[in-house]
Biopython code that builds the backbone (N, CA, C, O; Angstrom):
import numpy as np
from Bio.PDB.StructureBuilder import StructureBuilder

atoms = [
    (1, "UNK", "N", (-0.990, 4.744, -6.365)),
    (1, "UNK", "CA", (-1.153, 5.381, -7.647)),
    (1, "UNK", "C", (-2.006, 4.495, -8.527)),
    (1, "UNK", "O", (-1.784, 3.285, -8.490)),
    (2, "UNK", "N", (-2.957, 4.964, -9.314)),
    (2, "UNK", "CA", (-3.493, 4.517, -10.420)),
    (2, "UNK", "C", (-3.536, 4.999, -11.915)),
    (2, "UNK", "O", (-4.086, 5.925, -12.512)),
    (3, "UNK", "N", (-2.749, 4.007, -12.234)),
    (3, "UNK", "CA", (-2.256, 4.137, -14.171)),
    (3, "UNK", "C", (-3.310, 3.529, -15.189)),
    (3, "UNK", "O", (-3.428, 2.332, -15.449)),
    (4, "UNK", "N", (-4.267, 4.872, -15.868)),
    (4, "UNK", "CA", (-5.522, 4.228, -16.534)),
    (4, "UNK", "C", (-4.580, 4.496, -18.155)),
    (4, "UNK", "O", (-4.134, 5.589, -18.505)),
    (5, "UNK", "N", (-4.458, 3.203, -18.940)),
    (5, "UNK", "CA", (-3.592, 3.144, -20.137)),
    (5, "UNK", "C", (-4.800, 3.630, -21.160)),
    (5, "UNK", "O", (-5.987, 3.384, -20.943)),
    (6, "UNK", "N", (-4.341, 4.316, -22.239)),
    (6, "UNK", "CA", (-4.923, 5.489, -22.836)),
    (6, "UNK", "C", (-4.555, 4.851, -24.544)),
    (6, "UNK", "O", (-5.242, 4.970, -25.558)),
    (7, "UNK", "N", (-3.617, 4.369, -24.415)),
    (7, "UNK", "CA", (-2.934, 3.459, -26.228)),
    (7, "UNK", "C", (-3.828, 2.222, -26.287)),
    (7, "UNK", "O", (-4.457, 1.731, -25.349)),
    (8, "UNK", "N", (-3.782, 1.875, -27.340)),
    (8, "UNK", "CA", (-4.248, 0.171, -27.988)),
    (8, "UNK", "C", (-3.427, -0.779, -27.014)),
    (8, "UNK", "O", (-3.977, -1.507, -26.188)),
    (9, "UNK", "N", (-1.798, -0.682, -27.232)),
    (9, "UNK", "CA", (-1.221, -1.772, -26.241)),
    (9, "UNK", "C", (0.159, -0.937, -25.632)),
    (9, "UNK", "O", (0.807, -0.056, -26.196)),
    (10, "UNK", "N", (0.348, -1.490, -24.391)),
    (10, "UNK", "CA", (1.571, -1.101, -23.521)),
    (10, "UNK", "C", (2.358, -2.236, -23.484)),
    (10, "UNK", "O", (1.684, -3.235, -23.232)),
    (11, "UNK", "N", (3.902, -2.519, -23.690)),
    (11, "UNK", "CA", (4.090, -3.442, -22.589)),
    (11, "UNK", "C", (5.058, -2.750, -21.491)),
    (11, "UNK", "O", (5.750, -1.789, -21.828)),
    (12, "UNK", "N", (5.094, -3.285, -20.097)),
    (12, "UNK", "CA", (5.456, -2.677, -18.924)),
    (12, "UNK", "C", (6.095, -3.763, -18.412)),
    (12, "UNK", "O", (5.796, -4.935, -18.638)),
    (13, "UNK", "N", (7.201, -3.266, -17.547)),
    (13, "UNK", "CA", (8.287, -4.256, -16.824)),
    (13, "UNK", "C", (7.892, -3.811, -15.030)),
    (13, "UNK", "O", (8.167, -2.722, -14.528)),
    (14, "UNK", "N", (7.457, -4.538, -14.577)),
    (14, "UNK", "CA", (7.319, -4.329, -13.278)),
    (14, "UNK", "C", (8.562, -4.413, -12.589)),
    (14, "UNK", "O", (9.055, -5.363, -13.198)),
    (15, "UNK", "N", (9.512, -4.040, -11.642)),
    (15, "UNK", "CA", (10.473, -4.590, -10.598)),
    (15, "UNK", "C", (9.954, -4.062, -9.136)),
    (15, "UNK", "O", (9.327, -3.004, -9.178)),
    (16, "UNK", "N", (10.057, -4.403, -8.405)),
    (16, "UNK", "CA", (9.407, -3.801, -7.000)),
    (16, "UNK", "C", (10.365, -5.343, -6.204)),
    (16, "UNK", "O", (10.813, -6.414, -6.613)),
    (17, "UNK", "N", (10.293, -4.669, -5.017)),
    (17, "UNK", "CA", (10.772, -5.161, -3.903)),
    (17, "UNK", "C", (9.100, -5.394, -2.432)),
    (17, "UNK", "O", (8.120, -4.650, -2.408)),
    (18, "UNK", "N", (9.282, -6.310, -1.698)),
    (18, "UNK", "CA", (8.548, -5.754, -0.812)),
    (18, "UNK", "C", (6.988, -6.513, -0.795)),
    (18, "UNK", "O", (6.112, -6.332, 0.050)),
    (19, "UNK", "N", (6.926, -7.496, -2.107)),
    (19, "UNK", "CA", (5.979, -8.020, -2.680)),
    (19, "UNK", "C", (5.262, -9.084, -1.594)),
    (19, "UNK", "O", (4.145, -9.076, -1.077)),
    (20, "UNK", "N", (6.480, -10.068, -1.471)),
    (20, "UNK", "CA", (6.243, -11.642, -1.056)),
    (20, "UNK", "C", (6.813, -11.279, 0.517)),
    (20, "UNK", "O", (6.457, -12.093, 1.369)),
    (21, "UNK", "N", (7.692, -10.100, 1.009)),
    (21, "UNK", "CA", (8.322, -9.794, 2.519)),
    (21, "UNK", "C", (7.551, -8.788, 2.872)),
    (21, "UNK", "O", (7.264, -8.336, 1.764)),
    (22, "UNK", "N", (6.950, -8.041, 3.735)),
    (22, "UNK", "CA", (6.585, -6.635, 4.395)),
    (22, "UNK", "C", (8.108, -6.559, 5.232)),
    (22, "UNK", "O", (8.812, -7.383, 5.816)),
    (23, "UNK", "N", (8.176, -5.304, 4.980)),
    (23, "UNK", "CA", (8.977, -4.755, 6.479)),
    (23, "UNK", "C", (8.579, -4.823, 7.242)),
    (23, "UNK", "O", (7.489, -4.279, 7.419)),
    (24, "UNK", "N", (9.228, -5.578, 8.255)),
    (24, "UNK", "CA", (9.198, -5.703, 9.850)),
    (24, "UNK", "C", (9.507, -4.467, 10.147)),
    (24, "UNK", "O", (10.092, -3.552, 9.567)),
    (25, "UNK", "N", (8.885, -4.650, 11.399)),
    (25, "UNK", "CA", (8.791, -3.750, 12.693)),
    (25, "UNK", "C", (10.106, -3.794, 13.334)),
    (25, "UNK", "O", (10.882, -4.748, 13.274)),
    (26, "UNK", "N", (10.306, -2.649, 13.978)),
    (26, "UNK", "CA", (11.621, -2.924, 15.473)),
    (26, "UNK", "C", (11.424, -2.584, 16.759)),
    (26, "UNK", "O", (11.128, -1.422, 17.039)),
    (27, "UNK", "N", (11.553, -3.507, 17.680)),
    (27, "UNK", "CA", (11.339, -2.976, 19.127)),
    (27, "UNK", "C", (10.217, -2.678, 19.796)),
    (27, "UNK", "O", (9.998, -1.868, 20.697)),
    (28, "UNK", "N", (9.327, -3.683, 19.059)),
    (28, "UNK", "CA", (7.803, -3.740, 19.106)),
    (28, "UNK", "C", (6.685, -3.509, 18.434)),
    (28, "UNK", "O", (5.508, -3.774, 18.681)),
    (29, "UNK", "N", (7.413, -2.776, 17.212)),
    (29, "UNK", "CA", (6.629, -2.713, 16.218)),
    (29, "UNK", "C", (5.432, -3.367, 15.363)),
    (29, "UNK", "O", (5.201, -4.551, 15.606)),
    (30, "UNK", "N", (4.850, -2.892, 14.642)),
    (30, "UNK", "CA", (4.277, -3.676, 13.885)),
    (30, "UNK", "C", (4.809, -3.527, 12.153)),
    (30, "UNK", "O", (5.086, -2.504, 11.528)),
    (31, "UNK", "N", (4.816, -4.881, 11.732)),
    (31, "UNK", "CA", (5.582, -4.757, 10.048)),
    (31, "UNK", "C", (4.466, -3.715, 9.271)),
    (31, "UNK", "O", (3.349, -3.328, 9.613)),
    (32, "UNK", "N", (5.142, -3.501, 8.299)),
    (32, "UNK", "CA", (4.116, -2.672, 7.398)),
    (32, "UNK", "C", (3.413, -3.231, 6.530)),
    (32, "UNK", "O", (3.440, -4.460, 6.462)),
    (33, "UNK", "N", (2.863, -2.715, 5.927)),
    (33, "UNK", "CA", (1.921, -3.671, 4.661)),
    (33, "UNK", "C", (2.770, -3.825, 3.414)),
    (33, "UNK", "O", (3.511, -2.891, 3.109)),
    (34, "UNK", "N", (2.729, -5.007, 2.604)),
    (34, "UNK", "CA", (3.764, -5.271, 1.355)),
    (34, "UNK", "C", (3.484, -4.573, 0.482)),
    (34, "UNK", "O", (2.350, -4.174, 0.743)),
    (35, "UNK", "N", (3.930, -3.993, -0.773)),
    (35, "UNK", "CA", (3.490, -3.704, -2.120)),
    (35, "UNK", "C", (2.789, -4.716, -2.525)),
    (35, "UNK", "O", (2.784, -5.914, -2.243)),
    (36, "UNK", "N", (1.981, -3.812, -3.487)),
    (36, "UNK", "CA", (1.152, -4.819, -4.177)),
    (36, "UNK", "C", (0.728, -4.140, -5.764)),
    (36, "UNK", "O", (0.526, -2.933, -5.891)),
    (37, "UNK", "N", (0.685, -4.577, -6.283)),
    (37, "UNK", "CA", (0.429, -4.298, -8.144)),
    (37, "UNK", "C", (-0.804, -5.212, -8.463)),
    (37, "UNK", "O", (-0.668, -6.436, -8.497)),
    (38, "UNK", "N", (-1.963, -4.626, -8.688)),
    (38, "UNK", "CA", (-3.491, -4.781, -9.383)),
    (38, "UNK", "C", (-3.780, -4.340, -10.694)),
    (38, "UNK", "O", (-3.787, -3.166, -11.063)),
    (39, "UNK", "N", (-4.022, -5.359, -11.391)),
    (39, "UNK", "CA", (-4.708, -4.907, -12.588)),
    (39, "UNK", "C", (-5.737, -5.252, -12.354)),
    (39, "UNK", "O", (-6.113, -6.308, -11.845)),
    (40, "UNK", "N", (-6.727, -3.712, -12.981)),
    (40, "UNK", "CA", (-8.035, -4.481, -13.526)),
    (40, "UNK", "C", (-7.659, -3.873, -14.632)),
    (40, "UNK", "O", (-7.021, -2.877, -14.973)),
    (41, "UNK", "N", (-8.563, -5.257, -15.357)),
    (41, "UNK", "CA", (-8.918, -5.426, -17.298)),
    (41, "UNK", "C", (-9.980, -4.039, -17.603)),
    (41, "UNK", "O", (-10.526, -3.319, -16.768)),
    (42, "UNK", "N", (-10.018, -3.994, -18.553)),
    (42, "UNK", "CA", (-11.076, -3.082, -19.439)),
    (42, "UNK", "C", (-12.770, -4.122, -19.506)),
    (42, "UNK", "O", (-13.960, -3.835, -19.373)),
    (43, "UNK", "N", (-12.078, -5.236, -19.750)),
    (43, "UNK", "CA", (-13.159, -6.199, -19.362)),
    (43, "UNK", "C", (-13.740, -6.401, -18.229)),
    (43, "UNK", "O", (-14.790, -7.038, -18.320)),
    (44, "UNK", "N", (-13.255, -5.907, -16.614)),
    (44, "UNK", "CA", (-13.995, -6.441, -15.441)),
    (44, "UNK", "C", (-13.038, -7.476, -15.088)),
    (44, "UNK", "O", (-13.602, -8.195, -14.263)),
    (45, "UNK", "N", (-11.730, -7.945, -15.341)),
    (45, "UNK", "CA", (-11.521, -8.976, -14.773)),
    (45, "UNK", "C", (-10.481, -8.435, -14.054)),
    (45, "UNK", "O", (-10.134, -7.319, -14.441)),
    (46, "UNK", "N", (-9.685, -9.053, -12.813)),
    (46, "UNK", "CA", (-8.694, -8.724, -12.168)),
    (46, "UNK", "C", (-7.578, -9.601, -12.120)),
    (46, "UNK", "O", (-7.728, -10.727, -12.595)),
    (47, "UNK", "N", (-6.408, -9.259, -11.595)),
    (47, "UNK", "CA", (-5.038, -9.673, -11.914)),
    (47, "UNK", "C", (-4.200, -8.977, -10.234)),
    (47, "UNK", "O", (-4.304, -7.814, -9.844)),
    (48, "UNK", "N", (-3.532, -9.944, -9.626)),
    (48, "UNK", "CA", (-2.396, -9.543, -8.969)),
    (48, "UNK", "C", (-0.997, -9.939, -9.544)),
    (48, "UNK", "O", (-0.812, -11.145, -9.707)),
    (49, "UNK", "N", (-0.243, -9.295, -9.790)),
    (49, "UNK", "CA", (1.380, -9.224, -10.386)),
    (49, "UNK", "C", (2.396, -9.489, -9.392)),
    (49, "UNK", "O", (2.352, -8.742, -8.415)),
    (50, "UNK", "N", (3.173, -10.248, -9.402)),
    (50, "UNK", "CA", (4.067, -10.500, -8.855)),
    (50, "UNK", "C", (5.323, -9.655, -8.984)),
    (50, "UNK", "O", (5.494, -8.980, -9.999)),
    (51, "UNK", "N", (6.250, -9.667, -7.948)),
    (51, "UNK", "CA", (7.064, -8.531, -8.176)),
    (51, "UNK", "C", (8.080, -8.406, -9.017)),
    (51, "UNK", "O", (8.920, -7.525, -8.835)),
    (52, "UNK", "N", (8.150, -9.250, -10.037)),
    (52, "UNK", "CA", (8.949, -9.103, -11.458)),
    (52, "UNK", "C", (7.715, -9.325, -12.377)),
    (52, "UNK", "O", (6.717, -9.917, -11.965)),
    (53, "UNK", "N", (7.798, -8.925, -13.391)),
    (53, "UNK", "CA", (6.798, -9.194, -14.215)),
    (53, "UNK", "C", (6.822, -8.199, -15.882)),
    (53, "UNK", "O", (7.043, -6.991, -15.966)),
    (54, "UNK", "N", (6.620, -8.852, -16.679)),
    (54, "UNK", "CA", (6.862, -7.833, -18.045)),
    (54, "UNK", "C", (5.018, -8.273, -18.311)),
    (54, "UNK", "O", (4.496, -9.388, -18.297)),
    (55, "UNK", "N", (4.501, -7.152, -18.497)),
    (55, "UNK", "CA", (2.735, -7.401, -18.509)),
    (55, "UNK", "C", (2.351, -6.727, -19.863)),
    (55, "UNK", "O", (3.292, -5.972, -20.111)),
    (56, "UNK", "N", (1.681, -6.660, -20.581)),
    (56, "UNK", "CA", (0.750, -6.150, -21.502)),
    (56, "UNK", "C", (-0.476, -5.575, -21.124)),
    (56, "UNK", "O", (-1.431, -6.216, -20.686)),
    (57, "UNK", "N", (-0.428, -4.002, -21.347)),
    (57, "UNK", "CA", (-1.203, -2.781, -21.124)),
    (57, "UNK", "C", (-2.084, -3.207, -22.046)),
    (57, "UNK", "O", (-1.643, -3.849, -23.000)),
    (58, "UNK", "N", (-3.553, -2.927, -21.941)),
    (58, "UNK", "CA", (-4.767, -2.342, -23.179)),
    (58, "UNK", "C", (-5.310, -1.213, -23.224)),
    (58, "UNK", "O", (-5.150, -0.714, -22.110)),
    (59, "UNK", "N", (-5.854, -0.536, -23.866)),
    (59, "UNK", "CA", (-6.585, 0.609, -23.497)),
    (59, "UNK", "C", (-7.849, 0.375, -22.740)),
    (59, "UNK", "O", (-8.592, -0.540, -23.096)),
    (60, "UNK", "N", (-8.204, 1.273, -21.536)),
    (60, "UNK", "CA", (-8.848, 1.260, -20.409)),
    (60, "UNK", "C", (-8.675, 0.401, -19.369)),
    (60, "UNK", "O", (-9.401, 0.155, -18.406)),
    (61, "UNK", "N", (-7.153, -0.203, -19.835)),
    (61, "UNK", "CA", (-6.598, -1.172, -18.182)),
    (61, "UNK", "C", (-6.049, -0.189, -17.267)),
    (61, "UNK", "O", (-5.319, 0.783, -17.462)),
    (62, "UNK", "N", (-6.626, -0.724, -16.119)),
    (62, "UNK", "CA", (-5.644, 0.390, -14.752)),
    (62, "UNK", "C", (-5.056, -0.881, -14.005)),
    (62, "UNK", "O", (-5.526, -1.976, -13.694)),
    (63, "UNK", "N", (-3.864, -0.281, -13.856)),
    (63, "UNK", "CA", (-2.669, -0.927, -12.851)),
    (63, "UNK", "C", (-3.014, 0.151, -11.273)),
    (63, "UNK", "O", (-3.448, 1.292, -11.119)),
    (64, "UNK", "N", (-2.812, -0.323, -10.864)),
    (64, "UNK", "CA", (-3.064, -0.152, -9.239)),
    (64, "UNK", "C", (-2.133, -0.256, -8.634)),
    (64, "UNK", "O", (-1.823, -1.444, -8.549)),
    (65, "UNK", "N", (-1.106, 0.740, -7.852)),
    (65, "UNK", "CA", (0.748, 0.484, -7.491)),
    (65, "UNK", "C", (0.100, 0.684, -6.090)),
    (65, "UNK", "O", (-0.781, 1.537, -5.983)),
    (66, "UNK", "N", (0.477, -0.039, -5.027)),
    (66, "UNK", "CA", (0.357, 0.320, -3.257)),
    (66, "UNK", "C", (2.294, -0.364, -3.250)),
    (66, "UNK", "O", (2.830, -1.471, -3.288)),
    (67, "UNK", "N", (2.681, 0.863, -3.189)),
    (67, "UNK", "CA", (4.168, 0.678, -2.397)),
    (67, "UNK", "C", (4.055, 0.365, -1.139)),
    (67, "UNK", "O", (3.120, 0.797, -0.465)),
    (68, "UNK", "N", (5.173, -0.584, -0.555)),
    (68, "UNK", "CA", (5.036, -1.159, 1.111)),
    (68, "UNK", "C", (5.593, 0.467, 1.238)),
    (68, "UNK", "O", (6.017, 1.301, 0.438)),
    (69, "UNK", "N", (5.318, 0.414, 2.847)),
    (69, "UNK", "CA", (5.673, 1.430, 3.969)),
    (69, "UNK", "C", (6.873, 0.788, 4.829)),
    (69, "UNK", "O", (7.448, -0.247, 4.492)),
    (70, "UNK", "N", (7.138, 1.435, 5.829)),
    (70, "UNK", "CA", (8.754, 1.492, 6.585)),
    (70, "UNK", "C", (7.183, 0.803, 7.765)),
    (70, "UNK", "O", (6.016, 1.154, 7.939)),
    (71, "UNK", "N", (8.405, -0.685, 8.497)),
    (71, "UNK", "CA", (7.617, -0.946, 9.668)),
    (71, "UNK", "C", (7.674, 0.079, 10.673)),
    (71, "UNK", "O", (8.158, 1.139, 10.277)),
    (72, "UNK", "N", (7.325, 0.038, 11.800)),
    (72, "UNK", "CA", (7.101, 1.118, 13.220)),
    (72, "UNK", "C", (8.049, 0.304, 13.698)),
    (72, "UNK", "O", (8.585, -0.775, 13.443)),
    (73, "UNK", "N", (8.080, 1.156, 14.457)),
    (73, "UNK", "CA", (9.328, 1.255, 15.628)),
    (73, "UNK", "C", (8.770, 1.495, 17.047)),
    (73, "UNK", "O", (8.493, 2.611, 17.487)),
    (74, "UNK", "N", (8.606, 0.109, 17.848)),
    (74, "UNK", "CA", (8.170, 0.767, 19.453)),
    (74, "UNK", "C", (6.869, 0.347, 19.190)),
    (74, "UNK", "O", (6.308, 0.284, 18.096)),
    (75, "UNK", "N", (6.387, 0.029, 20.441)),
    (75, "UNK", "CA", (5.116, -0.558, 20.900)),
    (75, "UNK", "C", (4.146, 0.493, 20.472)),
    (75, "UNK", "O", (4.298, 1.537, 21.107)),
    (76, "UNK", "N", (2.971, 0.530, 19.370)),
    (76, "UNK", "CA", (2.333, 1.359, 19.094)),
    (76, "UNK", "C", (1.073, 1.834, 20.212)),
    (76, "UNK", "O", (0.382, 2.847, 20.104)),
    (77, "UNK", "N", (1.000, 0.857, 21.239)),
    (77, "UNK", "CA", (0.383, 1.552, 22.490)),
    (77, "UNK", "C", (1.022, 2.760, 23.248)),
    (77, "UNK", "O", (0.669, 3.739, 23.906)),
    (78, "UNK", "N", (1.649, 2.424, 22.997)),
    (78, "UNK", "CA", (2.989, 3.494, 23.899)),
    (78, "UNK", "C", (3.077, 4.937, 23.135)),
    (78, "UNK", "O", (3.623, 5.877, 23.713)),
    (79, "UNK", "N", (2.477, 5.109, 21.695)),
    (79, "UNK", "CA", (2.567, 6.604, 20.944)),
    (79, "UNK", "C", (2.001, 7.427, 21.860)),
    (79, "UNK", "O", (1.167, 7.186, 22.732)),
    (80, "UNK", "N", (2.796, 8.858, 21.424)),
    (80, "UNK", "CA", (2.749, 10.135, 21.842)),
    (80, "UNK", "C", (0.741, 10.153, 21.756)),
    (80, "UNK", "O", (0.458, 9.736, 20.633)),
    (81, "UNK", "N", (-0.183, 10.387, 22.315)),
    (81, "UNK", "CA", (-1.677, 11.112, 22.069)),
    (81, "UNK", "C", (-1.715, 11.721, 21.523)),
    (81, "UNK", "O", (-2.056, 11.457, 20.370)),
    (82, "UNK", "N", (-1.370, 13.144, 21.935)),
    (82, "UNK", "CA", (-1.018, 14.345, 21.404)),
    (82, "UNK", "C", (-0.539, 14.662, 20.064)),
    (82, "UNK", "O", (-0.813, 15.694, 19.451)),
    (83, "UNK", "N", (0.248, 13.633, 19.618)),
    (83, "UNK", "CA", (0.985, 13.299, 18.316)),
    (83, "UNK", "C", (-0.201, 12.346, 17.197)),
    (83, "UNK", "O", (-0.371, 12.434, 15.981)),
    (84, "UNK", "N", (-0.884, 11.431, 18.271)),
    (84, "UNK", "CA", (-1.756, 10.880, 17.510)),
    (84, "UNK", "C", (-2.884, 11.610, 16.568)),
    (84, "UNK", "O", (-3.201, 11.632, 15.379)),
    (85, "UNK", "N", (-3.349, 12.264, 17.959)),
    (85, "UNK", "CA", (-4.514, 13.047, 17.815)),
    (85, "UNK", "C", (-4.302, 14.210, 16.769)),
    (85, "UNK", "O", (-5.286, 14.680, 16.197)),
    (86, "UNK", "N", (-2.769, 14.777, 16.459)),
    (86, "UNK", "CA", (-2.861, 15.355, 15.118)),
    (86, "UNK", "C", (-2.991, 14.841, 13.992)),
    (86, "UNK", "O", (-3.497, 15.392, 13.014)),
    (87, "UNK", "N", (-2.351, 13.276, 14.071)),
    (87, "UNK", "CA", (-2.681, 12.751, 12.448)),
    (87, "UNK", "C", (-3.996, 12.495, 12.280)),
    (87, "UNK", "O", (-4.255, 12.532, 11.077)),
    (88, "UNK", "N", (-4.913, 12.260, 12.921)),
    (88, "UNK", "CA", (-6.356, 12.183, 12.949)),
    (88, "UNK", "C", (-6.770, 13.494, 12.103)),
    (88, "UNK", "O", (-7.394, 13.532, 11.043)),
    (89, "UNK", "N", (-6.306, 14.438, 12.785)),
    (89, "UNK", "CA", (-6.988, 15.757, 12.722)),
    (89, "UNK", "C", (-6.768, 16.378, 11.434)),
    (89, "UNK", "O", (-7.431, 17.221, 10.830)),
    (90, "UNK", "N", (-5.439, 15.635, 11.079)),
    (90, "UNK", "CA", (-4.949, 16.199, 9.559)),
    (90, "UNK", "C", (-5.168, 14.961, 8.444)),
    (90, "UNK", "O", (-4.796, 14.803, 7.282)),
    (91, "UNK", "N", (-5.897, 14.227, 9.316)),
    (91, "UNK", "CA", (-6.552, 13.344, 7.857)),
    (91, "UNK", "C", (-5.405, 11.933, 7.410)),
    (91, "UNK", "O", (-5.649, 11.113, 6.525)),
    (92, "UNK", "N", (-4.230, 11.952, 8.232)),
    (92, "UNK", "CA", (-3.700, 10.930, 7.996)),
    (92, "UNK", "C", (-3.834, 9.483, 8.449)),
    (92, "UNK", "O", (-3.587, 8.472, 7.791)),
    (93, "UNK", "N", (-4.250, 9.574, 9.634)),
    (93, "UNK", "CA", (-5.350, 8.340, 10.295)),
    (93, "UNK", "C", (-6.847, 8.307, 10.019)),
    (93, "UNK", "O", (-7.442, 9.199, 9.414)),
    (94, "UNK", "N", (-7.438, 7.143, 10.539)),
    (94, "UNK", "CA", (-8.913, 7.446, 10.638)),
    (94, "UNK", "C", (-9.128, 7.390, 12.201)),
    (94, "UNK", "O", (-8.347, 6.703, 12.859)),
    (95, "UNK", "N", (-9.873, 7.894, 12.661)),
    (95, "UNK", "CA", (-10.123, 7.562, 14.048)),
    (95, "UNK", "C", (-9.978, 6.502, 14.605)),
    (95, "UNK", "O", (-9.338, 6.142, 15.593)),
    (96, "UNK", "N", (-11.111, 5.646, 13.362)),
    (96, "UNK", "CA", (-11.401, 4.201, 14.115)),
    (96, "UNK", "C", (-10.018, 3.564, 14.143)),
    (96, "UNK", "O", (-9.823, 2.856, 15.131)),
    (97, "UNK", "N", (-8.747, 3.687, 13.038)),
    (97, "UNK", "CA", (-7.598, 3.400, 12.998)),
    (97, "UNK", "C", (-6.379, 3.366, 14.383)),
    (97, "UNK", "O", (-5.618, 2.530, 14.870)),
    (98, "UNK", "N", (-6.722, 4.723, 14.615)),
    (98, "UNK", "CA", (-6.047, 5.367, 15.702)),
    (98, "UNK", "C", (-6.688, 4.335, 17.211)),
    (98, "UNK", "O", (-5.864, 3.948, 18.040)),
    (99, "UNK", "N", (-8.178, 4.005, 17.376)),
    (99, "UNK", "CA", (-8.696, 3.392, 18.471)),
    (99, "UNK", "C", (-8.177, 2.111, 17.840)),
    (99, "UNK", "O", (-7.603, 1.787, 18.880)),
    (100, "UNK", "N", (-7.894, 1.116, 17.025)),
    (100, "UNK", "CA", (-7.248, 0.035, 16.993)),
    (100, "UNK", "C", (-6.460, -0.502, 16.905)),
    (100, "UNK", "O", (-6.269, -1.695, 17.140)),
    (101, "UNK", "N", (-5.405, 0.780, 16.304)),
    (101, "UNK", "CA", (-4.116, 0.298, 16.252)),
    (101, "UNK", "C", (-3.293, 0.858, 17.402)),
    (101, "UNK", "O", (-2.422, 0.233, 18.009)),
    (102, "UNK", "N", (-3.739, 2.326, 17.665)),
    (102, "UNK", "CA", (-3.355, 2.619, 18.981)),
    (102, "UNK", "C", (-3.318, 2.894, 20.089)),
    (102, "UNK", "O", (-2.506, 3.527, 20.762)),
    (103, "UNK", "N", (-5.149, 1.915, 20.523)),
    (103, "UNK", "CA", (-5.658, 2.067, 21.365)),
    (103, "UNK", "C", (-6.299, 4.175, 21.725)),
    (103, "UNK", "O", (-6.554, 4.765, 22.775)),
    (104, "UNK", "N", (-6.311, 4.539, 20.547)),
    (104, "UNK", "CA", (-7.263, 5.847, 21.254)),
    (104, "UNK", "C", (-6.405, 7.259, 21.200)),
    (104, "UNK", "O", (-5.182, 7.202, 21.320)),
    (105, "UNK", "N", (-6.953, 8.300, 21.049)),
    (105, "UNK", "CA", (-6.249, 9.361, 21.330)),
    (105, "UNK", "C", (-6.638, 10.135, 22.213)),
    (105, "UNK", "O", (-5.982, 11.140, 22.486)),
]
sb = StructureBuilder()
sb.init_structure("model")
sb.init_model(0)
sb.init_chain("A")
sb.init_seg("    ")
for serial, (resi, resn, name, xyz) in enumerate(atoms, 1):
    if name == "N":
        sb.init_residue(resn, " ", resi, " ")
    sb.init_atom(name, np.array(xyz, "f"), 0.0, 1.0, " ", f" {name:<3s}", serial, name[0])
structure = sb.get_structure()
């Protein structure tokens, strides 16, 4: 999600989990990617937030939210094709994704 602040000033309390750990994987998995919280300034400058944080909004700052994901489960060589080859098809993979992370559909 991206939050473009629209007032003179915000202040905002961050809490998130997931920051400084990714979820692990099980049973061969691979972990998922951590959350992460980005500011960019109105000025051009950038900011990563840690996962507590009370911050000050400006007008034309965007916060940038990437929530972690649930790790996989099971050797991702080993996925269904057939199963692959639909998330491709429906836009939830990228191809090249699918040939590297799961060897191909």
């Amino acid at each position: 999600r991206v939050l473009e602040f629209q007032t003179d000033e915000v202040d905002c309390f961050i809490a998130s989990d997931r920051v400084n750990t990714a979820p692990w994987g099980l049973n061969g998995g691979k972990a998922a990617l951590g959350a992460r919280f980005t500011v960019n300034r109105a000025d051009g400058t950038e900011e990563h937030l840690p996962s507590k944080a009370r911050v000050r909004f400006y007008k034309k700052d965007r916060l940038y939210i990437q929530t972690s994901g649930g790790g996989g489960w099971g050797n991702p060589l080993e996925r269904d094709k057939k199963a692959l080859k639909c998330d491709v098809k429906d836009g939830l993979i990228s191809q090249e994704r699918a040939e590297k992370e799961y060897g191909g559909c």
